[in-house]
C-alpha positions in Angstrom: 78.3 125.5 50.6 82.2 126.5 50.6 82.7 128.2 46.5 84.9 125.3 44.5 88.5 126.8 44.2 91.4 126.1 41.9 93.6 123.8 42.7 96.7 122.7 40.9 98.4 119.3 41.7 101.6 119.4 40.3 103.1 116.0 42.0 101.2 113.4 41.1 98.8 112.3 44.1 97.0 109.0 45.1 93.7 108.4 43.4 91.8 108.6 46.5 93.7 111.9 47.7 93.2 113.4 44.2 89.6 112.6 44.7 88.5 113.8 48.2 89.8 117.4 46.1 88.5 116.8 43.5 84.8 116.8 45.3 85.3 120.1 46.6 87.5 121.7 43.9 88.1 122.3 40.7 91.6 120.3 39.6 94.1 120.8 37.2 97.0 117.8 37.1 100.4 119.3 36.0 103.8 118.2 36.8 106.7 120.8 35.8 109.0 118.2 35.5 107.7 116.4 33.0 108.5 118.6 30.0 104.8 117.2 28.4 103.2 118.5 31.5 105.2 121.9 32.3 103.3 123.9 29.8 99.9 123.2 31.4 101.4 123.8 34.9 102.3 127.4 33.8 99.1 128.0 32.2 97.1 127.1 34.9 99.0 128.9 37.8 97.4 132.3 36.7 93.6 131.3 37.9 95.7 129.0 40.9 93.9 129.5 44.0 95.8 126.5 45.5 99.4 124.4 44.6 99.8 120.8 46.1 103.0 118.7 45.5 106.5 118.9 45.8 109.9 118.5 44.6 109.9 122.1 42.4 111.1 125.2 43.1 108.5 127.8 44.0 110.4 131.3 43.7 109.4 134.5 43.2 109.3 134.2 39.3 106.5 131.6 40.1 104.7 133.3 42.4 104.5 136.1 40.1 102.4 134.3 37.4 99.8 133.2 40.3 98.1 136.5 41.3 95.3 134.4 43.2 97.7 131.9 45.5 96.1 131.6 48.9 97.8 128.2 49.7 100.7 126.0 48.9 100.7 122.4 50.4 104.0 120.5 50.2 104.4 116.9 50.1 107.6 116.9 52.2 108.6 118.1 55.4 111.8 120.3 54.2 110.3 123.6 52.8 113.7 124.5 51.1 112.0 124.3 47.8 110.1 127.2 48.7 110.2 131.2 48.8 109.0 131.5 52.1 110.0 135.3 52.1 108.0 135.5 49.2 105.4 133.6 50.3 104.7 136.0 53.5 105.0 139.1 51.9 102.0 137.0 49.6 100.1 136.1 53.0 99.8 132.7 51.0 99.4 129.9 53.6 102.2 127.5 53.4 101.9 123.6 54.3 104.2 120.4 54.8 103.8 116.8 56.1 106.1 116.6 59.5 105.3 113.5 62.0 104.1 111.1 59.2 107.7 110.1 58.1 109.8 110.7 61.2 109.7 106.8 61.5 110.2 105.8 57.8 113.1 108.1 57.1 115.2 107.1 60.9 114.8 103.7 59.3 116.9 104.6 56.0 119.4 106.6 58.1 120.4 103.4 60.5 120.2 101.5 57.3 122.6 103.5 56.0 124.8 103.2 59.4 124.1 99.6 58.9 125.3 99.5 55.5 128.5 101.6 55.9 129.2 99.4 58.5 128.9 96.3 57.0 130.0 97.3 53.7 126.6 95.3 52.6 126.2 97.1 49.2 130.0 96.4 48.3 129.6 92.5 49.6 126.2 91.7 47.9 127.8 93.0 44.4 130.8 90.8 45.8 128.0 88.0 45.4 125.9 88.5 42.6 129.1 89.2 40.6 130.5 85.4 40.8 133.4 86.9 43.1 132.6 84.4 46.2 134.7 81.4 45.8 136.0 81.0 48.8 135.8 82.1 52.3 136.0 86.4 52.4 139.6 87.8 54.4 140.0 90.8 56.3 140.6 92.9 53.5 136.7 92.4 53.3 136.0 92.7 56.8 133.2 95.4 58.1 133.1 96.9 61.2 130.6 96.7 64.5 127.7 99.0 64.9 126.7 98.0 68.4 128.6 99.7 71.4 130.1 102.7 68.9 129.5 106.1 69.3 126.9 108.3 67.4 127.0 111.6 66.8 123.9 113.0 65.6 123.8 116.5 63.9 120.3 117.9 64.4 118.0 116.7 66.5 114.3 117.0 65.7 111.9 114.3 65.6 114.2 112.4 62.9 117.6 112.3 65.0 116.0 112.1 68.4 114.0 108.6 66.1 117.8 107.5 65.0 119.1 107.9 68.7 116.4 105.8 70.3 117.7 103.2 67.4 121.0 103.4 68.3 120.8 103.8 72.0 117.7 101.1 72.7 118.9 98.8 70.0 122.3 99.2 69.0 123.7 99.8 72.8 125.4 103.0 71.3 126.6 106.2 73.1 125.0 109.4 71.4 126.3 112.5 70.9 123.7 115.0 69.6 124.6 119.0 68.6 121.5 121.3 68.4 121.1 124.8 68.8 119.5 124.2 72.5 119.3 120.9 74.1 116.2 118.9 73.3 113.9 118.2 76.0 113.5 114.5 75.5 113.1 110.9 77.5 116.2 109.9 79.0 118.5 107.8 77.2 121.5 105.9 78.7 124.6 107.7 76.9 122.7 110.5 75.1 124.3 113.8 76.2 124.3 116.9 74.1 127.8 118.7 73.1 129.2 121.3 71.1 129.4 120.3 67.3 133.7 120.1 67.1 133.6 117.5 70.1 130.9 116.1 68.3 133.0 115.3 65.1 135.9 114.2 67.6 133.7 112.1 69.7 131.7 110.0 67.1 132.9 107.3 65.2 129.7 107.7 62.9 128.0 111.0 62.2 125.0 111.7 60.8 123.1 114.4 59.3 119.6 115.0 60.6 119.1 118.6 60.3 117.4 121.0 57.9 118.8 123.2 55.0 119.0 126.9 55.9 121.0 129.7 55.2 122.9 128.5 58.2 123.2 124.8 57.3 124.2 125.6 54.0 127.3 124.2 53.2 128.3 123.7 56.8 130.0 120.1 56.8 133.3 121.5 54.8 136.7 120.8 54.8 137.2 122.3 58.6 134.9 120.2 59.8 135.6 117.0 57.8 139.0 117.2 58.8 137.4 117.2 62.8 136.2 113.8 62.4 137.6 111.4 64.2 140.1 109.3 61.9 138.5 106.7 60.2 135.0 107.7 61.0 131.4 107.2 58.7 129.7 109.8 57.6 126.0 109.9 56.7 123.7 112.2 55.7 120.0 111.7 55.4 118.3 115.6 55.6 119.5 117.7 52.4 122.7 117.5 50.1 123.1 120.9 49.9 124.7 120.7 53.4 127.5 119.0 52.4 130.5 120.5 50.4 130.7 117.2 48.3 134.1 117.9 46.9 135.4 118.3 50.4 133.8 114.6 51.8 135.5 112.9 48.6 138.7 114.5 49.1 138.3 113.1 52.7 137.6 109.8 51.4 140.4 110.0 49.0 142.9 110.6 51.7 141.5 107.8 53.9 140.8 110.4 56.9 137.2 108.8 56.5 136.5 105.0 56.3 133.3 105.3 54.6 130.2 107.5 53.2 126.4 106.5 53.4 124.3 109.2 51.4 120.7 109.5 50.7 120.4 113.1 49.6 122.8 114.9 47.3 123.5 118.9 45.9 122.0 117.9 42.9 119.0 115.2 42.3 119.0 113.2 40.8 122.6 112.5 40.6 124.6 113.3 37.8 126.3 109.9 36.1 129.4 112.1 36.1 129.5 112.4 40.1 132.4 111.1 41.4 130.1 109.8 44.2 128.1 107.2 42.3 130.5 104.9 41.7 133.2 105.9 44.7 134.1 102.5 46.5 133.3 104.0 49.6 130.3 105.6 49.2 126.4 104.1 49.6 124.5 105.8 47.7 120.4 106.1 47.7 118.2 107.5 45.5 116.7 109.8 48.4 114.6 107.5 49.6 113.8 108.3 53.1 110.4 108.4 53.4 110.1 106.2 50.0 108.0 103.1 51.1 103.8 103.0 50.0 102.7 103.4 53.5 104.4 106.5 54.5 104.2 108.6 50.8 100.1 107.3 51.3 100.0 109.0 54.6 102.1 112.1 53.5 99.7 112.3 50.6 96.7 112.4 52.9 98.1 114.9 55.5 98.9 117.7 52.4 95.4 116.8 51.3 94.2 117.9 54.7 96.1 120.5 55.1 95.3 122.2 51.6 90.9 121.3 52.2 91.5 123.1 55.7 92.8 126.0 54.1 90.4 127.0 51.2 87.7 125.7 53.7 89.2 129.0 56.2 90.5 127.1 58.8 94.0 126.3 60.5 95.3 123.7 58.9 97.3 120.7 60.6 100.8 121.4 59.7 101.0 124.9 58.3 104.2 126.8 59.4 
């Protein structure tokens, strides 16, 4: 029988996930950001053999104070949370969940073109506010979805998900920029450019793409001021992509119609952000893979990935 190892959850797990560890392994429960629960989470990391959760940094500093790590399993599919320099020079196994929320998380970015579109945040308030009393006018007017073009930065699993919406549902041209073409089923009006005619092209662009050193910061002022003229913008992957003073200045000047955002530089977002209460912006609590089916099965494949680990074998999604 394997040896029982140390584990330390510190994002709070379904009962029967925390359970299936807790047969095999010894468990300590510690969120870091919950200022009752950070104290136990530092004082358990120094007999750590294993961290599962998500949504806290894991530098360096951290690493440090966890001499034993062998394995870190993440409750996401972004590991931009996470040292992984560090983490090789460690030789600590790192985990995430990809696959399981591809679906989910395409869903919230065409509900986000949807929305932009439609202006369906800004007309339901319209409602529930008593504003309705009479028939609405063009100055409240939205704007088609079906038979624009798309233009899809990134495509993985998520933005090749959001083209098959678009182009299968929505009749919608796609543009897509990626570092190689993706080798994918054909769709009609899916052709891969270069990311300026991209912005040109597109009268909605949307983020689907990772945060790296490269993505960093990359939609700017340059390449806001590429769009086409009265273009949406959405961005579904990470906030830190997005120079946010640059999109609201874009907004400002009425170069672009409308912003739908799920992720932002800074989570939650700060009451003073400009963006939470801009008229043209939709704005989600970063919610993309946020319904109980997916987080269930996100749940489970961390949990299978981090058992594989301390059991010696490969896990499922280890990078």
């Amino acid at each position: 029988m394997a040896a029982r190892r140390n584990v330390v959850v510190f994002r709070e797990l379904p009962p029967d996930q925390l359970g299936r560890i807790a047969a095999a392994h010894d468990v300590v429960v510690a969120n870091p950001r919950i200022d009752a629960q950070r104290e136990a989470f530092f004082d358990a990391l120094p007999e750590a053999d294993a961290l599962i959760g998500s949504s806290f940094r894991i530098d360096e500093a951290v690493l440090a104070q966890a001499p034993r790590l062998a394995v870190v399993s993440s409750i996401s599919v972004g590991v931009d949370n996470y040292d992984i320099a560090a983490l090789k020079r460690r030789g600590i196994v790192l985990c995430h969940t990809p696959g399981v929320l591809t679906e989910t998380t395409a869903d919230t970015i065409f509900a986000l073109v949807m929305a932009t579109s439609r202006r369906l945040v800004e007309l339901a308030l319209h409602v529930r506010e008593g504003r309705w009393t009479r028939n609405i006018d063009e100055s409240l007017f939205g704007w088609d979805v079906q038979g624009k073009t798309l233009g899809i930065v990134g495509f993985g699993r998520i933005g090749q998900a959001v083209a098959r919406r678009a182009a299968l549902g929505f009749g919608m041209p796609v543009l897509y920029h990626n570092p190689v073409p993706a080798k994918v089923p054909a769709l009609a009006g899916l052709v891969h450019v270069p990311l300026e005619q991209l912005l040109a092209q597109s009268d909605i662009v949307a983020l689907t793409l990772p945060l790296t050193d490269e993505t960093r910061g990359l939609m700017d002022a340059r390449r806001f001021a590429q769009m086409k003229r009265g273009a949406i913008f959405v961005n579904g992957s990470r906030g830190a992509i997005v120079d946010e003073a640059a999109l609201l200045a874009a907004l400002d000047s009425g170069h672009l119609r409308a912003a739908g955002l799920d992720v932002f530089a800074v989570e939650p977002l700060p009451l003073a952000s400009p963006l939470r209460t801009h008229p043209s912006v939709t704005a989600l609590p970063h919610i993309g893979s946020a319904t109980h089916e997916t987080r269930h099965a996100m749940a489970v494949l961390a949990t299978s990935n981090l058992l594989q680990a301390l059991a010696g074998e490969r896990p499922v999604a280890a990078l």
